[in-house]
C-alpha positions in Angstrom: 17.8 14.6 -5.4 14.0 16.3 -5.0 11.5 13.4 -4.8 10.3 14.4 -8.2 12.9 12.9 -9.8 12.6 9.4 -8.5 12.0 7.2 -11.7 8.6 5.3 -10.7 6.9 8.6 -9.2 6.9 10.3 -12.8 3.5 9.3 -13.5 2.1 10.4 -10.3 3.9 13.8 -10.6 2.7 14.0 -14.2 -0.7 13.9 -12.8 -0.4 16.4 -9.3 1.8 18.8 -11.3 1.1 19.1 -15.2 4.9 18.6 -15.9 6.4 15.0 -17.0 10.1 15.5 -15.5 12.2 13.9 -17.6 15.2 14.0 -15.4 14.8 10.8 -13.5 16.8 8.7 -11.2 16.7 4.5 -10.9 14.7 3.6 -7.9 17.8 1.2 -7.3 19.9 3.7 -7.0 18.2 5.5 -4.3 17.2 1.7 -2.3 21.0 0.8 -2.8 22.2 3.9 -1.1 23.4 3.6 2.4 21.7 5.6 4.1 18.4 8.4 3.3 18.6 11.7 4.7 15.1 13.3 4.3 15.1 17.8 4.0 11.7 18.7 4.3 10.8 22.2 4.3 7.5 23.8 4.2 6.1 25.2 1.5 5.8 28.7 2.5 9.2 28.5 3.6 10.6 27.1 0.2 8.8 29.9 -1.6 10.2 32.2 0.5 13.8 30.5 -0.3 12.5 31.0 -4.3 12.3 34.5 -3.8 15.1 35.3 -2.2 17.2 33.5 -5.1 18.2 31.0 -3.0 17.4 28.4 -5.4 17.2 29.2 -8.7 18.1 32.6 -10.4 15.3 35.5 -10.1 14.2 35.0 -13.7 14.0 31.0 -13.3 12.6 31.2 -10.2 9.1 33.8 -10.8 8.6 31.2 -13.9 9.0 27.9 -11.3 6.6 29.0 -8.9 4.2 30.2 -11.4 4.4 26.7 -13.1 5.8 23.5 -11.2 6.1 24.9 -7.8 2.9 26.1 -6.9 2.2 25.7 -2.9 -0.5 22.9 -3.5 2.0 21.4 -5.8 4.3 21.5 -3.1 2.1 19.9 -0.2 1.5 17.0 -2.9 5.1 16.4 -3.3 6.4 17.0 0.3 4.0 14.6 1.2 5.4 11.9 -1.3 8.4 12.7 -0.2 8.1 11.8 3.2 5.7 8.7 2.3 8.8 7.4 0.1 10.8 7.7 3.2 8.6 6.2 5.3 8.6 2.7 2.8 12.4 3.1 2.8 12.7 3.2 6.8 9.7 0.8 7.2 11.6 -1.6 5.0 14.9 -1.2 7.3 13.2 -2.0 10.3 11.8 -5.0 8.9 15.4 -6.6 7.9 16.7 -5.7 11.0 14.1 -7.8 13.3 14.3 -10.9 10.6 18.2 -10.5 11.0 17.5 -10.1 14.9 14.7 -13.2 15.1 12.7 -10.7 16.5 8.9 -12.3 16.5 6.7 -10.4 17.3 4.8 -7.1 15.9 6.5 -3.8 16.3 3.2 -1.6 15.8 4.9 1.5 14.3 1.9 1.3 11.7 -1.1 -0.4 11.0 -1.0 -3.1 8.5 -3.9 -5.6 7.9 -3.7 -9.2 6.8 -7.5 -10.6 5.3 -7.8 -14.7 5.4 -9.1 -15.9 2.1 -11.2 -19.1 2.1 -12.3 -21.3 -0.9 -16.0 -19.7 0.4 -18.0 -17.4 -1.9 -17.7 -15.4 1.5 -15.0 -14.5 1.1 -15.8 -11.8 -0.9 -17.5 -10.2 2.3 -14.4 -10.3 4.0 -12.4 -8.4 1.5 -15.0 -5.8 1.5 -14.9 -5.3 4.9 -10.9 -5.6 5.2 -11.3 -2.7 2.7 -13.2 0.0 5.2 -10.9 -0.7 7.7 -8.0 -0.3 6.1 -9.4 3.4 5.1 -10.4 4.1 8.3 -6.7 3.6 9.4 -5.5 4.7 6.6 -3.4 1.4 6.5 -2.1 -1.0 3.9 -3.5 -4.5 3.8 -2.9 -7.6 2.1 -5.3 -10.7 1.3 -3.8 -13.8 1.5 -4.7 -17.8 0.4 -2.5 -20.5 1.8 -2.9 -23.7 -0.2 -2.8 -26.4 1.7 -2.4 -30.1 0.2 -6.2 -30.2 0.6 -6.9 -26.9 -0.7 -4.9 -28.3 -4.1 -7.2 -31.1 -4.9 -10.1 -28.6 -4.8 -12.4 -28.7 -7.5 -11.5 -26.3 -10.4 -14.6 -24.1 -10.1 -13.3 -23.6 -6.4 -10.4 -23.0 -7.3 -11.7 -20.2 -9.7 -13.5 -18.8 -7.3 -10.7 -18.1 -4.9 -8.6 -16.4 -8.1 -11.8 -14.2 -8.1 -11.6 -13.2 -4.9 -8.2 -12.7 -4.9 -8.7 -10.3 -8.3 -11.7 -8.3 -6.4 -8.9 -7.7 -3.6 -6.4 -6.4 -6.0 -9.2 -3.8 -8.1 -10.0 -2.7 -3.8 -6.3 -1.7 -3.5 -5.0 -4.4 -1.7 -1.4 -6.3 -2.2 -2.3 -10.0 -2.8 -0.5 -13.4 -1.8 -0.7 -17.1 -2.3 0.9 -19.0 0.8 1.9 -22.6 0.9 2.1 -24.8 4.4 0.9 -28.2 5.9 -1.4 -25.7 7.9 -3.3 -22.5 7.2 -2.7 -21.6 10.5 1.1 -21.9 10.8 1.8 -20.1 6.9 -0.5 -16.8 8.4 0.8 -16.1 11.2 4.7 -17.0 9.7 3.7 -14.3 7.1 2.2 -11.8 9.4 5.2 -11.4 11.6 7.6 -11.4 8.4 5.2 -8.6 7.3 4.8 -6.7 10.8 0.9 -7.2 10.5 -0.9 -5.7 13.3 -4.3 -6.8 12.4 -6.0 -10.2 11.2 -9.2 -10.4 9.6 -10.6 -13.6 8.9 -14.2 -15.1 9.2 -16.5 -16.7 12.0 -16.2 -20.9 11.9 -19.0 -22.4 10.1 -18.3 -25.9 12.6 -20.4 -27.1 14.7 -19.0 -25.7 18.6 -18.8 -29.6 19.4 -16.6 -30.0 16.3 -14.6 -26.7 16.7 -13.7 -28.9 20.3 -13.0 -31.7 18.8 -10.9 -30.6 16.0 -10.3 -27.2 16.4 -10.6 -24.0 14.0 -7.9 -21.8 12.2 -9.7 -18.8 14.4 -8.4 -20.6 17.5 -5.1 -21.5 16.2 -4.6 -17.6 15.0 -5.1 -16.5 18.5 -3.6 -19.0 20.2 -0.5 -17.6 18.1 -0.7 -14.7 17.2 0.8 -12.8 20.0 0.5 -9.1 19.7 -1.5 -8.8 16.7 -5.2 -8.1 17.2 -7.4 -10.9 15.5 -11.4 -9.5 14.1 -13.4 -12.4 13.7 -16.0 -11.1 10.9 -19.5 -13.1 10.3 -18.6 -14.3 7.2 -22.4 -14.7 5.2 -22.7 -15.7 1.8 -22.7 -13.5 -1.1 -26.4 -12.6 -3.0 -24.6 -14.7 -6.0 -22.2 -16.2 -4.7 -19.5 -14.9 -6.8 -17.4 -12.0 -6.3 -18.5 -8.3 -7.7 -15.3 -6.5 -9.2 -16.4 -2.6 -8.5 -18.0 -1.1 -11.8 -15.5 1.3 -13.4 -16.6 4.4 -13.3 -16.0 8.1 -16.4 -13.6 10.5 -15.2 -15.3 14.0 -14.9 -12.9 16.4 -16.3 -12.3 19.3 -14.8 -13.7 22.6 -15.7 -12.1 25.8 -16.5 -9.4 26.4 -18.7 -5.8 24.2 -18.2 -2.6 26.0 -16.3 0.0 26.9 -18.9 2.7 24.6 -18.8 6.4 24.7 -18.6 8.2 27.2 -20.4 10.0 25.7 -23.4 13.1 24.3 -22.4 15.4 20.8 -22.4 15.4 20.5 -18.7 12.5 21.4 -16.1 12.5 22.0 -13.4 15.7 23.6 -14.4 18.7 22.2 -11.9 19.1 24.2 -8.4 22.2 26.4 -8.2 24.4 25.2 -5.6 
């Protein structure tokens, strides 16, 4: 099957390509199969292969590459191709260290894990779990653990943190509610079921004569936490207090006059011969 195909990617080729493919395939089918064998090709290469007639006829193949397979149109979906791949192997590996009790991080990628107090600071700590996870071009998730304390918060509290986690979500990140006796403990037993490599959480408001005493979730995190790095980010409160969701902003369209679409016809891209 061509990566095109693949059900929940027909809205993201719609928008790269100009085509809605209405050939599609069940993401279940391909996650059930056995194994993935990825063919990648470069695109010059492939449009060398369309004119030579090694994949469609002449006459189907002048009107592809005109149309759907354009060479940036190409880059776009030989790069979802091997992203999809990547998700697919990335999710094998991670089965096969649960089924192996392997602990700790195996830092084939970067993936970052963002603490989420009851604070209004919180909010600060999303943000900045945000730039890094651009600047490593990583995935990251943002996390609360309720805690039998944290479920006899206040409600307003407790609104607060559902703001928080909602800013998180409009940033791009995955969010999660954890439950445990200790915030500590649930973290770190979701960061190495996740493969985290990277911890962000905030600076201890305690006193240092308390933090000695009693202790802080920043100490128990590196005390724990193994391989994965742990940034410790000065966590001040927000202007207001209250999470910001980022104003939407109007699409410019484009200028200049749209690409002609497909020719008319039941199936595009038409089926490769052979």
């Amino acid at each position: 099957m061509n990566v095109q195909h693949l059900e929940t990617l027909n809205d993201v080729v719609a928008k790269i390509t100009g085509v809605v493919v209405r050939e599609t395939v069940p993401d279940s089918v391909f996650e059930q199969a056995d194994e993935a064998e990825l063919i990648d090709l470069p695109p010059d290469e492939l449009l060398e292969r369309f004119k030579d007639g090694k994949v469609y006829m002449p006459e189907q193949a002048q009107e592809a590459v005109k149309n759907f397979f354009r060479k940036g149109n190409l880059i776009a979906l030989r790069e979802l191709a091997l992203r999809r791949t990547a998700e697919r192997v990335d999710a094998q590996m991670r089965v096969y260290m649960h089924e192996h009790a392997i602990g700790k991080a195996w830092p084939t990628a970067e993936r970052l894990l963002v603490c989420i107090s009851p604070g209004p600071e919180s909010a600060r700590l999303v943000r900045a779990a945000k730039r890094m996870g651009d600047r490593l071009g990583a995935p990251w998730v943002a996390a609360y653990v309720e805690t039998p304390a944290q479920l006899r918060l206040p409600a307003e509290v407790r609104d607060r943190v559902t703001q928080t986690l909602r800013l998180a979500e409009q940033l791009g990140a995955e969010t999660v509610r954890l439950h445990g006796e200790k915030m500590s403990e649930a973290i770190l037993a979701f960061a190495h079921d996740r493969n985290v490599t990277k911890i962000v959480v905030g600076k201890p408001r305690r006193r240092l004569w308390t933090r000695i005493l009693i202790g802080s979730i920043v100490d128990a995190l590196v005390q724990g936490s193994g391989d994965i790095d742990i940034y410790v980010i000065s966590a001040e409160r927000e202007p207001h207090g209250v999470p910001q969701a980022p104003r939407a902003r109007r699409a410019i369209p484009p200028t200049g006059r749209p690409t002609a679409g497909p020719p008319p016809s039941s199936r595009w891209p038409p089926a490769p011969r052979g």
